[in-house]
N, C-alpha and C positions, 0 to 999 in steps of 0.2 A: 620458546618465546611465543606467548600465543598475541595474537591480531592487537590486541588492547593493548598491550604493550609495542607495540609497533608505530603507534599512533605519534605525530610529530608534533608538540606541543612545543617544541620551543621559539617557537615566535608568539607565545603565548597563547589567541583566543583561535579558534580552527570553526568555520562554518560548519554548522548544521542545519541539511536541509530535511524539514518534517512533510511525510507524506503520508497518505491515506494507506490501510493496510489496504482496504476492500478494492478501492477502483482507482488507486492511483496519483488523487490529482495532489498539487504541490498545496500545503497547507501554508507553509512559511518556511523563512529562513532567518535563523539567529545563529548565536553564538557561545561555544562552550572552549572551557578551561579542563584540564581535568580532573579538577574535582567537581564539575558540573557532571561531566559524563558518568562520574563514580556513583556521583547520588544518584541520576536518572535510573542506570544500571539495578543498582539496588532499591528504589522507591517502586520502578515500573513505570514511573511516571518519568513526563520531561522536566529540564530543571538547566536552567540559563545562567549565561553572565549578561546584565544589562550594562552595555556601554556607557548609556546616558546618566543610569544612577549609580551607576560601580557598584552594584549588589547583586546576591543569587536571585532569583526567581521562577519561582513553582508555577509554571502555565497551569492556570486554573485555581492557583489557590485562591485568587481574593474575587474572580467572577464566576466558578462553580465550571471552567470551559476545558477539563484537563485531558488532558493528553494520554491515554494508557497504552505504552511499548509494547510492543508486539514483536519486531523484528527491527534489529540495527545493521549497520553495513559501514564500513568503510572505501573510499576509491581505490584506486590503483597506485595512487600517490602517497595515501596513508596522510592524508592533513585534511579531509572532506567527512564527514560523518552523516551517513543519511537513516534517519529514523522512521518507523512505518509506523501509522499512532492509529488506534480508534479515538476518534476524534469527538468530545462531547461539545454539543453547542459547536461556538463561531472558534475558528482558530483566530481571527485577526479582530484586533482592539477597537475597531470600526463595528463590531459586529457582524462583516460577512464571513460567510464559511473561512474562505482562503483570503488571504493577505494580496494575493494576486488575481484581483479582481479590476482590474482598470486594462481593459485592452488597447495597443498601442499598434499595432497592425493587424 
């Protein structure tokens, strides 16, 4: 059984968190199904379920900002998917790099 199949998908959508290959920092967090993961997998690129519109979605397809996979990881729990991206442009809809740009402490 390799790692992919391992993966706990039945409570349906399982967090993916997108990080930088080169230095790290958290780019976002969204969410996959898997048949998200499967396209990802095979495009190279990232590829979502959007909660809000109940569709797939290809970071980057419609602002030019995509995501190319480099390296994927699972946790210790097997329901976490963490992705290491070269990251083109902003990863967050805002336009900054990271999604997690608003410091709170």
């Amino acid at each position: 059984m390799s790692l992919l199949d391992k993966i706990d998908f039945t409570k349906g959508l399982i967090p993916a968190i997108i990080q930088d290959y080169k230095n790290n920092e958290v780019l976002m967090l969204a969410f996959m199904d898997k048949k998200a993961l499967s396209k990802t997998l095979e495009s190279k690129t990232t590829w979502f379920w959007s909660r809000s519109r109940k569709e797939y979605w290809n970071k980057g397809a419609t602002s030019g900002n995509f995501q190319y996979v480099k390296e994927v990881y699972i946790d210790c729990d097997e329901d976490t998917i963490l992705i290491k991206v070269e990251q083109i442009g902003s990863a967050c809809h805002t336009k900054n790099r990271s999604c997690f740009y608003r410091r709170i402490l």
